[in-house]
C-alpha positions as CSV (number, residue, x, y, z in Angstrom):
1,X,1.2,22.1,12.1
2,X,0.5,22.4,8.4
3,X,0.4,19.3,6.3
4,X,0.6,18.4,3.2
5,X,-1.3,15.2,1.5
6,X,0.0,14.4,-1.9
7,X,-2.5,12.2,-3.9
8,X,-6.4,12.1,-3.9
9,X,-7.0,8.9,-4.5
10,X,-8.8,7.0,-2.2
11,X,-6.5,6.5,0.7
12,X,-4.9,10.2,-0.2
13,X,-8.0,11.3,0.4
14,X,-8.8,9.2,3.6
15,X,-5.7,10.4,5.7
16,X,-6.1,14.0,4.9
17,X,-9.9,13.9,6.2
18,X,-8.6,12.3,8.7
19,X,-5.5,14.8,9.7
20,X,-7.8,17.7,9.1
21,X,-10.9,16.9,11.6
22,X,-7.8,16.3,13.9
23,X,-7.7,20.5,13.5
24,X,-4.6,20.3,11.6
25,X,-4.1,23.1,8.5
26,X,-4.2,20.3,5.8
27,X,-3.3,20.2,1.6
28,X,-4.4,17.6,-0.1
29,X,-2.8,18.3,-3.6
30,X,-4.7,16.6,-6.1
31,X,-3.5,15.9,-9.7
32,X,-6.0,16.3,-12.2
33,X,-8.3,19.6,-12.8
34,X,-11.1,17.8,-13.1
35,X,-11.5,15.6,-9.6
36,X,-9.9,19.4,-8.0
37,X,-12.9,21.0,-9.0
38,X,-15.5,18.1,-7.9
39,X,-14.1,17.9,-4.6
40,X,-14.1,21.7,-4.2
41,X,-17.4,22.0,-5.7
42,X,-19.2,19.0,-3.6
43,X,-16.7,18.7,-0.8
44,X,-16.8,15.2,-2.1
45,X,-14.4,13.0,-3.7
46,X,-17.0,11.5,-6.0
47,X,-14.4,9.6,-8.3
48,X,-13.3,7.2,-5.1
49,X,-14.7,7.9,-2.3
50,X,-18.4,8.9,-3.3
51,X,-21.3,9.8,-0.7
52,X,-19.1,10.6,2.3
53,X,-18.7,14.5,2.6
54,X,-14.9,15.4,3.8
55,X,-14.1,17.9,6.1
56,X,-14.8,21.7,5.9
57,X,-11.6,22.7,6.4
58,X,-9.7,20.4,4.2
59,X,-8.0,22.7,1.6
60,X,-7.5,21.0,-2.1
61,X,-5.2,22.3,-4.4
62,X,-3.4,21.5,-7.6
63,X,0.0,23.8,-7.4
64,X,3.3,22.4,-6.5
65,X,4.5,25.4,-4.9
66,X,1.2,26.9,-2.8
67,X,0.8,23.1,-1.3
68,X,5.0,22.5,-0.1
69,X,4.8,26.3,0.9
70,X,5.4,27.1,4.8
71,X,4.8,23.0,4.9
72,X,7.1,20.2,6.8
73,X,5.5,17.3,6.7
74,X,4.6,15.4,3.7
75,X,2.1,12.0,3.1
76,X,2.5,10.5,0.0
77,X,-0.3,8.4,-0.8
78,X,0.1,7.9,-4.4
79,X,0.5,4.4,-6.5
80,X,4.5,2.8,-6.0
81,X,5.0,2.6,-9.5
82,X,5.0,6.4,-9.4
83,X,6.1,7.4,-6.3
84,X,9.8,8.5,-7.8
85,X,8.2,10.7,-10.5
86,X,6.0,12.3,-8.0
87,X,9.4,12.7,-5.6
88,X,11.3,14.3,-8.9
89,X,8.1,17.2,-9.2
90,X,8.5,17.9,-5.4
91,X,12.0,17.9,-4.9
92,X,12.3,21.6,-6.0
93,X,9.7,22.8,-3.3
94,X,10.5,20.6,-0.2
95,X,12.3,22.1,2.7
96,X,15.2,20.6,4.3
97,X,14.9,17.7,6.6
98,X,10.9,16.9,5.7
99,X,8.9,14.6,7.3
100,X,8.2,12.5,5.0
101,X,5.0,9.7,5.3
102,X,5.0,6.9,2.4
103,X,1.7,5.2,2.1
104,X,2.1,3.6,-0.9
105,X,2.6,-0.2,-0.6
106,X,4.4,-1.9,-3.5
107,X,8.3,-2.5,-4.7
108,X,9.6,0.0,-7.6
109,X,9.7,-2.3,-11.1
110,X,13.1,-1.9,-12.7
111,X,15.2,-1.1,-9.7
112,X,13.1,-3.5,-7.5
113,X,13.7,-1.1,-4.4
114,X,11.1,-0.5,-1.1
115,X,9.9,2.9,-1.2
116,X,12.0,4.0,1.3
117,X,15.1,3.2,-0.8
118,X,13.2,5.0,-3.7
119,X,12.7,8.3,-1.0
120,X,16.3,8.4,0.1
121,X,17.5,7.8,-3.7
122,X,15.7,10.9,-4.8
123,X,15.5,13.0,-2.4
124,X,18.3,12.1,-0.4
125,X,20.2,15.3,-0.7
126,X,17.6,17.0,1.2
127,X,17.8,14.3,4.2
128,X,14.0,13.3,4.9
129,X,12.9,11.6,7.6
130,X,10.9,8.9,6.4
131,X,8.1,7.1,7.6
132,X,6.0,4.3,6.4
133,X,2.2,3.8,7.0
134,X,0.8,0.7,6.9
135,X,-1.5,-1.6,7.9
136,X,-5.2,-3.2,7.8
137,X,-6.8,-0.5,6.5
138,X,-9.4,0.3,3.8
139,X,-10.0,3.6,3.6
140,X,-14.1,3.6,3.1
141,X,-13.9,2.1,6.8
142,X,-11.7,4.6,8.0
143,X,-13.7,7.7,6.6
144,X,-16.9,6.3,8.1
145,X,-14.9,6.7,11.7
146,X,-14.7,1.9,12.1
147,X,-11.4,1.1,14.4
148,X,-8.8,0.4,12.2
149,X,-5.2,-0.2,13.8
150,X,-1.7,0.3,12.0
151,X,1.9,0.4,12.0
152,X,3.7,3.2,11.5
153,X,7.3,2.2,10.6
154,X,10.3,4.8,11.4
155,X,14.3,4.6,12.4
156,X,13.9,8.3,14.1
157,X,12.0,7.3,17.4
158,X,10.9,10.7,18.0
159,X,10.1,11.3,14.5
160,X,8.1,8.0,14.6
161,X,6.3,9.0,18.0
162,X,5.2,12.0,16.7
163,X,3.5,10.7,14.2
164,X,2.0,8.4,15.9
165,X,0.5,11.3,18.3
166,X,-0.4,13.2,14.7
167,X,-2.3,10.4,13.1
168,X,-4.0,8.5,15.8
169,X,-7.3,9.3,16.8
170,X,-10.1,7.5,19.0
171,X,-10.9,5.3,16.2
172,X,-7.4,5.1,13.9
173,X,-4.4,3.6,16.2
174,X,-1.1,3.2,15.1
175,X,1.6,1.9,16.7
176,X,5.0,2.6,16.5
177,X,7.6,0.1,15.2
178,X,11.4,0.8,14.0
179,X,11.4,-2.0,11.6
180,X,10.5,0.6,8.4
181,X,11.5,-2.2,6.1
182,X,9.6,-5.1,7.8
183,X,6.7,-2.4,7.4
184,X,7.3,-1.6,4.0
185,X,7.7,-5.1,3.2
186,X,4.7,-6.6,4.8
187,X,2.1,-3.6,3.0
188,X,3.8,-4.7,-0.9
189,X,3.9,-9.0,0.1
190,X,0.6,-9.4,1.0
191,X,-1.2,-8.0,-1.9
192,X,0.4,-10.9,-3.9
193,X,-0.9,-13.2,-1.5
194,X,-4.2,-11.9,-1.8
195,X,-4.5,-12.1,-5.6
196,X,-3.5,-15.7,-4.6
197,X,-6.7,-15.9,-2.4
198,X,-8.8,-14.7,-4.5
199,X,-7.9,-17.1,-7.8
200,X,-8.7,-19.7,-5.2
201,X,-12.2,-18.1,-4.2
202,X,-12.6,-17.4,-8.2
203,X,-12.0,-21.8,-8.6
204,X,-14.4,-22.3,-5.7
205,X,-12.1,-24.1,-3.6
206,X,-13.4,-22.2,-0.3
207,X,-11.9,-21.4,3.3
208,X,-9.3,-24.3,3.8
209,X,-7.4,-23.0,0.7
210,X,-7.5,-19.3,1.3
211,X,-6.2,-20.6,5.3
212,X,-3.7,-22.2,3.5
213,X,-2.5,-19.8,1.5
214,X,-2.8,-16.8,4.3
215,X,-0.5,-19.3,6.3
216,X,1.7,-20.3,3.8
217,X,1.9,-16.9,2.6
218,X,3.1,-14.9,5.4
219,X,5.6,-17.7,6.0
220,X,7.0,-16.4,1.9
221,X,6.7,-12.9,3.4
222,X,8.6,-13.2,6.4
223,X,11.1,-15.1,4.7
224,X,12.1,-12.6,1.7
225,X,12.1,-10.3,4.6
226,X,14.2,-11.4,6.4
227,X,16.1,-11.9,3.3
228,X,15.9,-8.1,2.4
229,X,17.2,-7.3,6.1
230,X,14.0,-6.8,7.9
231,X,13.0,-8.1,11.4
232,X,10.7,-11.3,10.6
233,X,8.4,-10.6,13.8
234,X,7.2,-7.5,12.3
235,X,5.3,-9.8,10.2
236,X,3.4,-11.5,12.8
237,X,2.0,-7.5,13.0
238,X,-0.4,-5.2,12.2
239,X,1.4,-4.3,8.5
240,X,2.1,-8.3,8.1
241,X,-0.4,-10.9,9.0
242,X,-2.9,-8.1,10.0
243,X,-3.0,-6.3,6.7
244,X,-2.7,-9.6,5.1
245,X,-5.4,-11.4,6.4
246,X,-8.0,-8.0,5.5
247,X,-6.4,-8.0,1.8
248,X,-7.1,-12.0,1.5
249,X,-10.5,-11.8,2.8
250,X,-12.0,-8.6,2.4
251,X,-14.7,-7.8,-0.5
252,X,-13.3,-4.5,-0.7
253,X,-9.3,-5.6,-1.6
254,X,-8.7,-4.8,-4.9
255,X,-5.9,-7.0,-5.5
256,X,-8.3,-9.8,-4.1
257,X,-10.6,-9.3,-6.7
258,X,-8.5,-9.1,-9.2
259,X,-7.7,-12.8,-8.1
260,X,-11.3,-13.8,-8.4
261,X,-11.9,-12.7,-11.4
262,X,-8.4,-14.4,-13.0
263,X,-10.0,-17.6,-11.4
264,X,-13.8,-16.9,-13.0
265,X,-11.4,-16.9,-16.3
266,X,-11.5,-13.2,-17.2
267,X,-8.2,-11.9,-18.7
268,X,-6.3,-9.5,-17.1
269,X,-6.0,-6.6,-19.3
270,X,-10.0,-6.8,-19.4
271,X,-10.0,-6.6,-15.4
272,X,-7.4,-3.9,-15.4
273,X,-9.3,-1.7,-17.7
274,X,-12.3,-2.0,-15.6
275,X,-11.0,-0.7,-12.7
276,X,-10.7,3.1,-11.7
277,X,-8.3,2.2,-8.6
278,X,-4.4,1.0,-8.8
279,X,-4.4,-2.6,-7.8
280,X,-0.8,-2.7,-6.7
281,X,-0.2,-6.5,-6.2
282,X,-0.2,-7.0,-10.0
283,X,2.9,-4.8,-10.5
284,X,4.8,-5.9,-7.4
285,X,4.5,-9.6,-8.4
286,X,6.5,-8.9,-11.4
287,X,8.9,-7.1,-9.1
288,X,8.8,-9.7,-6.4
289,X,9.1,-12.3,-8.6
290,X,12.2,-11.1,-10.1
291,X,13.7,-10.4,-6.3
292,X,13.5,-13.9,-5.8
293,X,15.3,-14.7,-8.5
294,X,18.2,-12.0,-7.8
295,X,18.4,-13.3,-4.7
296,X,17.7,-17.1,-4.8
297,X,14.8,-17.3,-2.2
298,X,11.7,-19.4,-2.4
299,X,8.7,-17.9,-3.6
300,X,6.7,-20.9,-4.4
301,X,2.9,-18.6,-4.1
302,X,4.7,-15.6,-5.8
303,X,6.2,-17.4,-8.8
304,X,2.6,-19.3,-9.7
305,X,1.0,-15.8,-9.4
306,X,3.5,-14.4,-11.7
307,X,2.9,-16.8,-14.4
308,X,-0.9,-16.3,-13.9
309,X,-0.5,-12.4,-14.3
310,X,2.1,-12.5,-17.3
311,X,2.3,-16.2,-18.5
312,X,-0.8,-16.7,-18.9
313,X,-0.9,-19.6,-16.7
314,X,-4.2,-21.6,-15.8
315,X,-5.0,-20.6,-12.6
316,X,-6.1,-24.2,-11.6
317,X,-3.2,-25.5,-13.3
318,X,-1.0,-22.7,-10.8
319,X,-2.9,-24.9,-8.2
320,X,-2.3,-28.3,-8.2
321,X,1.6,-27.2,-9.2
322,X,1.8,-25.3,-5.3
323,X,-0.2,-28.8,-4.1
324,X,2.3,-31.1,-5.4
325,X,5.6,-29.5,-5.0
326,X,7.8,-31.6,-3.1
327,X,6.5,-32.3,0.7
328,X,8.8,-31.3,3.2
329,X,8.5,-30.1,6.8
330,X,6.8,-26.7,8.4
């Protein structure tokens, strides 16, 4: 099987590694010259993922056509906000019917679709078949060979099931679940949850208030997706609760840094213009938010974010606002 990996960030990076020790013939198309040449030169990708060789037979390579050529099956890994751009350049090359991975988490700004809506709107005239990957995963831990278990969402049951037999390996398990938009969901609703989390471990409040919002939080997820049309037990999963409990907790989360920091008082444009990864919970709180308000649901963690992110909120303020909302029953 050839496959083709389409982004070198990080996670990009990660799953084709991962595909290619599995023997597979594997592309990983990378977008700028510069990290193309340090990962062919060191076999490395020093930029994100620095002091862990790939594998040997990992090709890299920065043309449209020579990656989608001879090729069926497709992971995009790159950030959601430019997923559809990245869909427009490919478009051209793809066969018909691909296989197509998403493993980008987030909800498109401006349109405020899932990714899968964003796949089928542009490449829908070529009929993919989509998948979504997602789950508790950083991808240092899955490089270095750590069990990591995740979903893999997909409406084509033997689409889904081959994938699942593609991707897992004795230390990466993924399980198979039709519910691509309770997948989807759960991978772009947690990482506002997390920057939650981590403006309460920036104010020192401690465990009980990042148990509280991890509780309270997947109760906000599961009820927008239900809202959306997706099944709510796929949040008690691997790509809900699972994914969000990592994100909320873990050192290495991005999005709940970016919390800790907004809580130690730094502004956000400072934070953002440190960082060299996408943290994509800052994005999709904007579009969340403004789901909620299209369709009238209760986002009490989501809005107080939001005004943190782009009000300019005090983050203890944000606080004692979710603390004394009006009490009511669980």
């Amino acid at each position: 099987m050839n496959i083709a990996v389409i982004g070198a960030g990080s996670w990009g990076t990660t799953l084709a590694d991962l595909l290619a020790r599995k023997g597979y013939r594997v592309q990983l198309w990378v977008r700028k010259q510069e990290l193309l040449a340090e990962i062919r030169g060191k076999l490395e990708n020093t930029w994100y993922l620095p002091g862990k060789k790939l594998a040997s037979n990992l090709l890299v390579n920065h043309d449209i056509a020579a990656v989608t050529e001879g090729t069926s099956s497709f992971v995009f890994a790159v950030p959601s906000q430019h997923l559809r751009g990245i869909y427009e350049q490919f478009l051209p090359h793809l066969p018909k019917k691909p296989v197509v991975v998403c493993a980008s988490k987030g909800i498109e700004l401006g349109t405020l679709m899932t990714m899968s809506a964003v796949c089928n709107d542009v490449l829908g005239t070529i009929k993919p078949r989509f998948a979504m990957l997602s789950g508790p995963s950083f991808a240092y831990e899955v490089l270095r060979g750590a069990p990591t278990a995740v979903s893999l969402g997909c409406t084509e049951k033997k689409v889904g099931q081959d994938l699942q037999e593609t991707f897992s390996t004795n230390a990466f398990r993924v399980y198979y679940n039709k519910d691509v938009k309770g997948v989807e969901l759960g991978g772009a609703l947690k990482n506002i949850i997390a920057i939650a989390a981590g403006v309460a471990d920036g104010l020192g409040f401690g465990s009980n208030a990042r148990a509280a919002l991890i509780t309270r939080g997947l109760v906000e997820m599961a009820r927008l997706g239900k809202a959306l049309g997706a099944d709510p037990r796929t949040f008690h999963g691997l790509s809900g609760v699972g994914d969000l409990v990592l994100t909320c907790t873990g050192d290495m989360s991005r999005n709940r840094q970016v919390g800790l920091r907004l809580g130690k008082g730094q502004k956000l444009l400072d934070i953002l213009a440190s960082m060299t990864m996408v943290a994509e919970g800052v994005k999709t709180s904007e579009a969340v938010y403004n789901l909620g308000q299209k369709t009238g649901q209760e986002l009490p963690i989501t809005n107080e974010v939001y005004n943190i992110l782009y009000n300019e909120k005090d983050p203890a303020q944000a606080v004692t606002d979710l603390m004394t909302r009006a009490l009511k029953e669980e």
